[in-house]
Structure formats: C-alpha cells, structure tokens
PALUMZA-653111 format. One record per residue (C-alpha): residue number from 1; residue in three letters; x, y negated, z negated. Coordinates in steps of 0.5 Angstrom, whole numbers, always signed. Last residue first. Example, Ala and Ser with C-alpha at 12.3 -4.5 7.8 and 13.67 -1.06 7.14 Angstrom:
2
@n: 2; res: SER; X: +27; Y: +2; Z: -14 $
@n: 1; res: ALA; X: +25; Y: +9; Z: -16 $
END
This chain:
115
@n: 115; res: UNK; X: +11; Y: -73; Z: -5 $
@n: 114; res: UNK; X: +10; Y: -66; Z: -8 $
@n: 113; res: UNK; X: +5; Y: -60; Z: -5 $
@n: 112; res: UNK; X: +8; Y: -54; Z: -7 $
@n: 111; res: UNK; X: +5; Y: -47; Z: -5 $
@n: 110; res: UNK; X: +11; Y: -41; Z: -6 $
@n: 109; res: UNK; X: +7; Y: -34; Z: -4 $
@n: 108; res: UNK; X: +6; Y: -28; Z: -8 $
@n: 107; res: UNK; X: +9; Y: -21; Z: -8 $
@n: 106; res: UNK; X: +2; Y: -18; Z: -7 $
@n: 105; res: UNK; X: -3; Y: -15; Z: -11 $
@n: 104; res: UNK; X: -7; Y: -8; Z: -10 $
@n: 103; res: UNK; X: -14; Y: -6; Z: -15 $
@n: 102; res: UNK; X: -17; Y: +1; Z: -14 $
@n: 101; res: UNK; X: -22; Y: +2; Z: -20 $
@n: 100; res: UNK; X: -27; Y: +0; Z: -15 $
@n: 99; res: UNK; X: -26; Y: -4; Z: -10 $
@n: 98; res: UNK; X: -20; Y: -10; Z: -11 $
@n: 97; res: UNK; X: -14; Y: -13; Z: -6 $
@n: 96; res: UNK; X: -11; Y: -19; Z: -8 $
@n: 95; res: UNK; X: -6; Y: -24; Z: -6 $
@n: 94; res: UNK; X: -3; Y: -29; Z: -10 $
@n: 93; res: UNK; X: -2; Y: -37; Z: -9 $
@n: 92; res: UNK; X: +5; Y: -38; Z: -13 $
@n: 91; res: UNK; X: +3; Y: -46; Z: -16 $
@n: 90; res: UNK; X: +2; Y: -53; Z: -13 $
@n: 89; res: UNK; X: -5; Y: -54; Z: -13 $
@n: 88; res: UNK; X: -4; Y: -60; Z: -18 $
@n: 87; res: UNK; X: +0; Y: -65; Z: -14 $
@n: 86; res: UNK; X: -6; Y: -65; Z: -10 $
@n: 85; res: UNK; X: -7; Y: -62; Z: -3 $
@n: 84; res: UNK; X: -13; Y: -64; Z: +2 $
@n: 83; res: UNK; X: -14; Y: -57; Z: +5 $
@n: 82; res: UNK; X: -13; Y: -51; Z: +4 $
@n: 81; res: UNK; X: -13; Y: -45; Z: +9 $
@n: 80; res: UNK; X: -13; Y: -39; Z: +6 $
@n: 79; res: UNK; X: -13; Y: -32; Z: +10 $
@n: 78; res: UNK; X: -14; Y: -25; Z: +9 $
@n: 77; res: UNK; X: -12; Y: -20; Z: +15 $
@n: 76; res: UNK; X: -13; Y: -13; Z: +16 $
@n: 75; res: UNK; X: -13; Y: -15; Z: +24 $
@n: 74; res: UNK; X: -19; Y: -11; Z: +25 $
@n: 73; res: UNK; X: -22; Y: -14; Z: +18 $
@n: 72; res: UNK; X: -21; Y: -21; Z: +20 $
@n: 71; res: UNK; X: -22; Y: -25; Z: +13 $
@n: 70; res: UNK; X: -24; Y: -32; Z: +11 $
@n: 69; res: UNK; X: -21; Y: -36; Z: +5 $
@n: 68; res: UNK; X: -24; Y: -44; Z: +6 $
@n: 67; res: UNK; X: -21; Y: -49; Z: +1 $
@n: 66; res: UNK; X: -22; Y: -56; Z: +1 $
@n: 65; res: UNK; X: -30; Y: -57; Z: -1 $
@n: 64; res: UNK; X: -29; Y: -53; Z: -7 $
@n: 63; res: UNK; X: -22; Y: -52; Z: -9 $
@n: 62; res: UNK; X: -22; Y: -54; Z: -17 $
@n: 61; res: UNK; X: -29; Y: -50; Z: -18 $
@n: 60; res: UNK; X: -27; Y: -44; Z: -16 $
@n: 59; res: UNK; X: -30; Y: -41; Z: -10 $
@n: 58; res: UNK; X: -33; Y: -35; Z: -8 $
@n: 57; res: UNK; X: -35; Y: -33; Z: -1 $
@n: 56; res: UNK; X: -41; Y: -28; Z: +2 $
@n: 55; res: UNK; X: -41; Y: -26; Z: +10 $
@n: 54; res: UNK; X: -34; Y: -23; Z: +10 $
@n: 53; res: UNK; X: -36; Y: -15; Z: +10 $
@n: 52; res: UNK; X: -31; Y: -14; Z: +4 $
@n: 51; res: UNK; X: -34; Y: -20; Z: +0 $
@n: 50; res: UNK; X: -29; Y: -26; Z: +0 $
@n: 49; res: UNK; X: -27; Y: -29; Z: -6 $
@n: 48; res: UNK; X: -23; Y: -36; Z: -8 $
@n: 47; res: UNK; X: -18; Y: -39; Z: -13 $
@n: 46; res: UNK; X: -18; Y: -34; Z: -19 $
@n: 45; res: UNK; X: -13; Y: -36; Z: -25 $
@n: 44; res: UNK; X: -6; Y: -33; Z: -26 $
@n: 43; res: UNK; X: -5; Y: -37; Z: -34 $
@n: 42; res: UNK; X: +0; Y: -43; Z: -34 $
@n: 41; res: UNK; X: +7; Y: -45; Z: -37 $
@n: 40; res: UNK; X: +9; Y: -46; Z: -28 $
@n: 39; res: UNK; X: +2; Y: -45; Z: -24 $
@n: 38; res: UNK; X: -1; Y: -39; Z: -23 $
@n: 37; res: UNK; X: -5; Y: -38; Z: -16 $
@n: 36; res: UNK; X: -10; Y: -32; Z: -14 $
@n: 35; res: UNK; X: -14; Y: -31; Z: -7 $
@n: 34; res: UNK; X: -18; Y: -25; Z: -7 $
@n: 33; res: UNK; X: -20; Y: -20; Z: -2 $
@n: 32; res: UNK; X: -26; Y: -15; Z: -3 $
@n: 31; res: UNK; X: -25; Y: -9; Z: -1 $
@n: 30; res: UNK; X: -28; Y: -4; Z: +4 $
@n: 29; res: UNK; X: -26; Y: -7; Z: +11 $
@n: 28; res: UNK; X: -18; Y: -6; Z: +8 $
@n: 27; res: UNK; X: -17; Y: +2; Z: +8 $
@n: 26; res: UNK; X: -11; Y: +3; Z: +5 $
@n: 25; res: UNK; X: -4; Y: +3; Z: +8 $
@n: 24; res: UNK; X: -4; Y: -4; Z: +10 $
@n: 23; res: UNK; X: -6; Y: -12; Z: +9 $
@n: 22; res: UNK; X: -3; Y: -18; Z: +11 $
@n: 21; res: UNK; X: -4; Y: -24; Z: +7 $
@n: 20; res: UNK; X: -4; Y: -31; Z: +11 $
@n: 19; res: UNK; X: -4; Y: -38; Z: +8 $
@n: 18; res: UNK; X: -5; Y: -44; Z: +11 $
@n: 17; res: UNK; X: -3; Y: -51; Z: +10 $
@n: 16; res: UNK; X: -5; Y: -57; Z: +9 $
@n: 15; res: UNK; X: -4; Y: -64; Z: +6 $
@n: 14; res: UNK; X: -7; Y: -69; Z: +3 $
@n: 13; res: UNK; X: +0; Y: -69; Z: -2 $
@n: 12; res: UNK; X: +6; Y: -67; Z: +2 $
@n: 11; res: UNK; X: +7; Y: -61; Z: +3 $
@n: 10; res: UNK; X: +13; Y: -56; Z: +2 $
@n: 9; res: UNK; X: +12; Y: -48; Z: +3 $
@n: 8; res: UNK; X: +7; Y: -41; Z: +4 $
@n: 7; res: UNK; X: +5; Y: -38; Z: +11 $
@n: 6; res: UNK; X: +6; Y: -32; Z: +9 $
@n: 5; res: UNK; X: +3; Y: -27; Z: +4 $
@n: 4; res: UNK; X: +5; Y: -19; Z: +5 $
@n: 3; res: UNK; X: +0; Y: -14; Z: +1 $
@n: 2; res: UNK; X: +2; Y: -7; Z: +1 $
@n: 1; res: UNK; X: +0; Y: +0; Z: +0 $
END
C-alpha cells in the first residue's frame, strides 16, 4: 500500500497551490480520502473529505470557500487544490485513506505560505 503526496511548497499568501496523493495497492474506489494537516506544536486536524463515489464532500470550518478535494477513481488520485492561502495554513498536509478498519497515510507534504 502506498500514498505518495505531490505538489507541496512555498506560496505567498493568496496564493495557490494543488496538492495530489496518488494511491496503490488497494482498492482506492471503496475508501474514503482524507485531506489532513498538523502545523508545528499542534495536533493533526482534518481538512477535508471526499466519499468513496466522489459525490459527498466535507470541509473543515477554516477551509471552507478555499479549499476544494476532488478525486479520479481511474487515476487512483486525490486532490486538494487550495486557494487563497493564509499564514496560517502553513503545515504537512497528509493523505489518508480509510473503510472499514483499514486506514492508510502518506508520507506528508510540505505546504508553507510566507510573505
């Protein structure tokens, strides 16, 4: 199993940036893909989620409006394109996979937004 994060790096703020994760060796179409982030001192917090089918999304509260996670099941791919970055976005944005009791991460990617 695998989840490789891409797309990570320096922005300024209100800027943008997209990340990818790309999935394999499971069967990516049944879970459900998470977008997490834990900033330097503070706890990993969920960012957003996307339902296996791709049709029902969820957004933290400090993303909404921003952020948008979408998916291709024949790509096994999950994205996060974020938009209008503040200071405060800057963290590891990690990639997560979960059904049932199975539940994959990645390696994390790097997002900071600086002036």
């Amino acid at each position: 199993v695998q989840l490789v994060e891409s797309g990570g790096g320096l922005v300024q703020p209100g800027g943008s940036l997209r990340l990818s994760c790309a999935a394999s060796g499971f069967t990516f179409s049944r879970y459900t893909m998470n977008w997490y982030r834990q900033a330097p001192g503070k706890e990993r917090e969920l960012v957003a989620a996307i339902h296996s089918a791709g049709a029902v999304t969820n957004y933290a509260d400090f993303v909404k409006d921003r952020f948008t996670i979408s998916r291709d099941n024949a790509k096994n791919t999950v994205y996060l394109q974020m938009n209008s970055l503040k200071l405060e976005d800057t963290a590891v944005y990690y990639c997560n996979a979960y059904w049932a009791l199975y539940d994959y991460w990645g390696q994390g990617a790097q997002v900071t937004v600086s002036s």
